[in-house]
N, C-alpha and C positions, 0 to 999 in steps of 0.2 A: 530756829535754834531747837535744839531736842529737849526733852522735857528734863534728861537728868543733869544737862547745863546749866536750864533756868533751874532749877533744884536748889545747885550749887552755887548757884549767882548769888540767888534771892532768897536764900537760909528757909527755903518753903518744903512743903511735902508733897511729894511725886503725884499726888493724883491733880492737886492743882497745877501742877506742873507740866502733868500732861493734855488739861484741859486748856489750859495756855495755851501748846505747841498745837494741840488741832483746832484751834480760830484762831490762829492769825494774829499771836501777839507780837510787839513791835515793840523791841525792847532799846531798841534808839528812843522812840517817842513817849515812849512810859518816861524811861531817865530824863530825858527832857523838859518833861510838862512835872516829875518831881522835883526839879532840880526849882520850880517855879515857886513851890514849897518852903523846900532847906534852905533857898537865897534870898528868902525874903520873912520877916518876922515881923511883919505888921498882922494888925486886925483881918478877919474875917470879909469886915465892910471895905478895910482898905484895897484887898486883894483883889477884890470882884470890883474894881475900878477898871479891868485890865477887860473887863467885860465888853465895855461899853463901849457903841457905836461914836465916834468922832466926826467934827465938822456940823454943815446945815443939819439942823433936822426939824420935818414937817409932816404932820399929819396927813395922810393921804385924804383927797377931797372925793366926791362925789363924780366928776369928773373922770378922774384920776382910773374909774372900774368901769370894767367892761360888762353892762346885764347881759344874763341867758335870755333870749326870747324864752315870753310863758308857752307853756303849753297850749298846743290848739295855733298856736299863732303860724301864717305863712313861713315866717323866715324860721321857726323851729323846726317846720318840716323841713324847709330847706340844710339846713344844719345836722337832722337826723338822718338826712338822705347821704350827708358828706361824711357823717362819723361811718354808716352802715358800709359804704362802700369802704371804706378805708381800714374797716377789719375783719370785712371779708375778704382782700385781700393778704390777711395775714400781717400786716401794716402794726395791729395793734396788741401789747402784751399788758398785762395787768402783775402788779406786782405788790404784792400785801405785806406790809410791817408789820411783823407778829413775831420778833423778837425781846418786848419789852418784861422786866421781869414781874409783873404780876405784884408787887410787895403789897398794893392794898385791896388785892384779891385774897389776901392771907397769900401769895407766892402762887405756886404752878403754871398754868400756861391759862391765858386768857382766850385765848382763839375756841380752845375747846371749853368752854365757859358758858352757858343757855342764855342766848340771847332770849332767846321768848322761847316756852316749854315745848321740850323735846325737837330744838334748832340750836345749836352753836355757831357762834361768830361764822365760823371755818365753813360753816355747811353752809349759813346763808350765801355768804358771797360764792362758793361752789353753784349753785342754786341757781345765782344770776347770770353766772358764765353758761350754765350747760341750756337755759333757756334760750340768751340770745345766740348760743353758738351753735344750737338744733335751728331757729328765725332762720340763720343767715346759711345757716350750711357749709361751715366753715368750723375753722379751730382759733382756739381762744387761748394761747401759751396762760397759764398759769404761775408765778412765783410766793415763794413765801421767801422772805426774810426772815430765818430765824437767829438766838441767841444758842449758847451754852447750856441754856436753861430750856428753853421750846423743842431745840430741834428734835429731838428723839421721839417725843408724844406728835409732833406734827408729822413726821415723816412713818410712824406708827397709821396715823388718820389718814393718810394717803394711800400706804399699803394696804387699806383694811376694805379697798376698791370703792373710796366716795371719790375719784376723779373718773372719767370718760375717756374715749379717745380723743373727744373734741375739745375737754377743756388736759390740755396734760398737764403735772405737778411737778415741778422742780424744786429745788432750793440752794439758796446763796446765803450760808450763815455769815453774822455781819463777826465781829470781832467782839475782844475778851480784855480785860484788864483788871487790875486790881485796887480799890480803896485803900483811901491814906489818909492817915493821921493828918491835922492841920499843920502841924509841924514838919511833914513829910516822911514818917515813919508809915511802916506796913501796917495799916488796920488788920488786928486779928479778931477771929470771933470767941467767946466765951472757951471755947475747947481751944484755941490757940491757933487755930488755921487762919489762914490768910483770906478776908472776903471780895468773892470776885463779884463783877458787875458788868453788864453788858452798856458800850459806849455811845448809845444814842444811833435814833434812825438816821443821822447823817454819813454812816457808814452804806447806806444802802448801794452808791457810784461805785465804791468800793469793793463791797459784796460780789454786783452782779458782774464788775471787770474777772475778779480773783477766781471766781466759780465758771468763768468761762461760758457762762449762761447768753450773757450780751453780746460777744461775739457772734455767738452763733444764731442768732435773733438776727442781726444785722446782717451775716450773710446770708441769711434764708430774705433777706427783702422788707425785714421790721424796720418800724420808723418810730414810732413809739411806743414810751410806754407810761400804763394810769396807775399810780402810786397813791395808794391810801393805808389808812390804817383798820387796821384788823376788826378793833373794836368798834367801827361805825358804821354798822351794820348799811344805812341810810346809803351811804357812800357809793353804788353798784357803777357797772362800765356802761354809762348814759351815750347812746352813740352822738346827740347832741352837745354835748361836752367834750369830745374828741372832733367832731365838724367845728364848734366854736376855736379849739385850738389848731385846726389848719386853716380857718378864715382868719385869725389873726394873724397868724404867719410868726410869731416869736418861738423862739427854743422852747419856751416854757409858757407854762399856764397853772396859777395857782387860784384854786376857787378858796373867797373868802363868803361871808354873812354880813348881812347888813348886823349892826351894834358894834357896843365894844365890850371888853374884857381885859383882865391883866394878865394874857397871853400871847401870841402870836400876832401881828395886824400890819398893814400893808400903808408903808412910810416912806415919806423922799428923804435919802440919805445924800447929802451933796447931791442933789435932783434926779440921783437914779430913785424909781419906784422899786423898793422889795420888799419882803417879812421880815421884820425884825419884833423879837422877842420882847417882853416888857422888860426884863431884869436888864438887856443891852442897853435903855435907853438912861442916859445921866440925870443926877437931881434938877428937877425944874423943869423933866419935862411931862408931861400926864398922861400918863400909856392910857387912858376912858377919851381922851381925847380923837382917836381916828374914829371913823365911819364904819369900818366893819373888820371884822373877823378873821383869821386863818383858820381854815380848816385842818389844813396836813392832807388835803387829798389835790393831786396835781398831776398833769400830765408834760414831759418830758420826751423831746426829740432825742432820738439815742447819741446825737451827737455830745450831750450836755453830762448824757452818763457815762462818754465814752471819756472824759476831759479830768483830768485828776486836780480838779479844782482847791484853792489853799483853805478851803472850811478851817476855820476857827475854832480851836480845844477850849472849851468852858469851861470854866471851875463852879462844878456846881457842890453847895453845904447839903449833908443831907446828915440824918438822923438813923443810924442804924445800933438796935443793941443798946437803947440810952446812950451811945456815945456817937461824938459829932465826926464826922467823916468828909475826905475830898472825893471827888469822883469827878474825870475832867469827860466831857462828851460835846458830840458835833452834831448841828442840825439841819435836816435836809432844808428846811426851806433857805437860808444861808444860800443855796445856788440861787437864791432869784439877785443876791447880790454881786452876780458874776454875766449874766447872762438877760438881754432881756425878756422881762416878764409880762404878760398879761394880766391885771388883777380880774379873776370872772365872778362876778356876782352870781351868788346861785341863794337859792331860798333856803333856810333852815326848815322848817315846817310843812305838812299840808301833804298833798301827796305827790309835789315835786324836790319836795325838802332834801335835804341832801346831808344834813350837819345834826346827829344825832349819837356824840360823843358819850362815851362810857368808863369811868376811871375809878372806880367802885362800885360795891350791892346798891348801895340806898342811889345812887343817883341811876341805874341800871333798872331798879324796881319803877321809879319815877320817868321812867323816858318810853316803859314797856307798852304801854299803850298808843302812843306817836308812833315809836317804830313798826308795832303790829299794822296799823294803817299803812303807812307809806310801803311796806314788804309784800301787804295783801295789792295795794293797787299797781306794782310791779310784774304779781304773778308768782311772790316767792309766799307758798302756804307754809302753815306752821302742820308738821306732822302730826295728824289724831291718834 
């Protein structure tokens, strides 16, 4: 729809209007997931019932994951031998979630944020591709996922010649929407403008369909691709982690951590294994309860991204402005509830650690020293 449509639809002003029309808003599914709003006038707590996973639910067991061979071990080399062959033949693309907006970074773009002094997110993982894609001798497709908010400074950092020929840069911005009153009115901000918000990495299938990026990945002879997030540094394209996901043989492969936490973790839903969220699980049942972690870094057969799977709109409460706001969003790991998954045990620590999440300063100061380890024994220095 043009932007002076949605203008006219949605009583807004033409610059959000036109930031709408170029991501991809979807003005069937907005009116739809508000209409979730305006027809219903219960509580908060009541609403976010509509969250929650239904049927069996059980802690995934020990059993249940699949470990990476440590390091040094036979069947790891075996595994590094399968990942190396397999993106040297161009087989493998790496694709980074760097759309998220930043709100407790004070806002702007977190990609270009200093993981460790005088390195950003963005360069480290640049860093990893140009080293194993100089090893191998080969090219290493590069993507970013950006929002409404990233793309411009990312696709700036690209132009500014920190990509190669070997790793190339593209981008498949994910989609756009607007915040809403609990009641299902248009959240304005102080000046009266309408606040927009980017929909969650589970627009990523989406993304790389619409940008036409995946296609043509698939017809050059790609088979997969390794999906992480931006901000985990840790996170790099292990070719043993892509050998582990073609010796399992499942569409998908999501590395979790051993422990728990009240986010993401790896649960039999009526006996399928996937990620499900804590906020998805109903009272009574104790998200500390599973054995380990989601990360958010995964590898996906292109067939999985190729599949317009029915992902779930969230209604997530958020705080914007002192005032309390809807914002509906999808999440990528959600595909492991369609498709099956491999759950891969990988280390958080040490220098095969893999899980070194960053969601503000103080927990970013506090990881700086792990991360510098595990980047130095990869081969990624920090600029002097």
């Amino acid at each position: 729809m043009r932007a002076s449509d949605l203008a006219a639809r949605y009583g807004i002003d033409e610059h959000s209007a036109r930031t709408l029309a170029a991501y991809g808003f979807d003005t069937g599914t907005f009116d739809e997931l508000r209409g979730r709003l305006t027809g219903n006038s219960g509580s908060g707590s009541d609403r976010t019932a509509a969250n929650w996973v239904r049927g069996s639910i059980a802690a995934a067991q020990t059993d249940d994951l699949v470990s990476l061979a440590p390091l040094g071990s036979a069947e790891r080399g075996r595994l590094e031998d399968v990942g190396r062959e397999a993106i040297a033949r161009g087989q493998v693309g790496v694709l980074l979630l760097a759309g998220g907006m930043a709100t407790r970074f004070g806002g702007g773009v977190k990609a270009l944020a200093e993981v460790l002094p005088g390195l950003r997110f963005a360069d480290a993982k640049m860093a990893d591709l140009r080293r194993l894609a100089s090893e191998l001798g080969c090219t290493v497709p590069l993507w970013l996922m950006t929002s409404f908010q990233s793309d411009g400074a990312l696709r700036d950092w690209a132009s500014a010649g920190t990509h190669s020929a070997q790793v190339p840069v593209d981008f498949a911005h994910q989609g756009v929407s607007m915040r809403l009153t609990p009641d299902g009115d248009l959240f304005r901000d102080r000046s009266g403008t309408v606040s927009l918000h980017a929909p969650g990495h589970g627009d990523a299938p989406w993304a790389m369909r619409r940008s036409s990026l995946l296609g043509r990945f698939a017809e050059a002879g790609g088979r997969h691709l390794f999906v992480t997030n931006v901000d985990n540094a840790a996170a790099t394209l292990d070719p043993a982690v892509i050998g582990a996901h073609v010796a399992e043989a499942r569409p998908l492969t999501c590395e979790v951590v051993p422990g728990s936490a009240t986010g993401g973790a790896p649960w039999r839903v009526n006996g399928r294994l996937q990620i499900v969220e804590a906020f998805r699980l109903p009272p009574g049942i104790d998200p500390l309860a599973t054995c380990a972690v989601n990360t958010n870094s995964l590898v996906a057969d292109v067939d999985v991204f190729e599949t317009d799977w029915p992902l779930t709109w969230f209604e997530a409460h958020k705080q914007v402005e002192g005032g309390r706001v809807v914002q509906f969003e999808r999440l990528i790991g959600e595909l492991s509830a369609f498709v099956d998954t491999t759950m891969l045990l990988v280390e958080r620590d040490g220098p095969d650690g893999r899980f070194q999440p960053v969601k503000d300063p103080a927990e970013l100061e506090a990881r700086r020293p792990e991360i510098a380890r595990i980047l130095a024994a990869r081969g990624i220095e920090t600029p002097r």
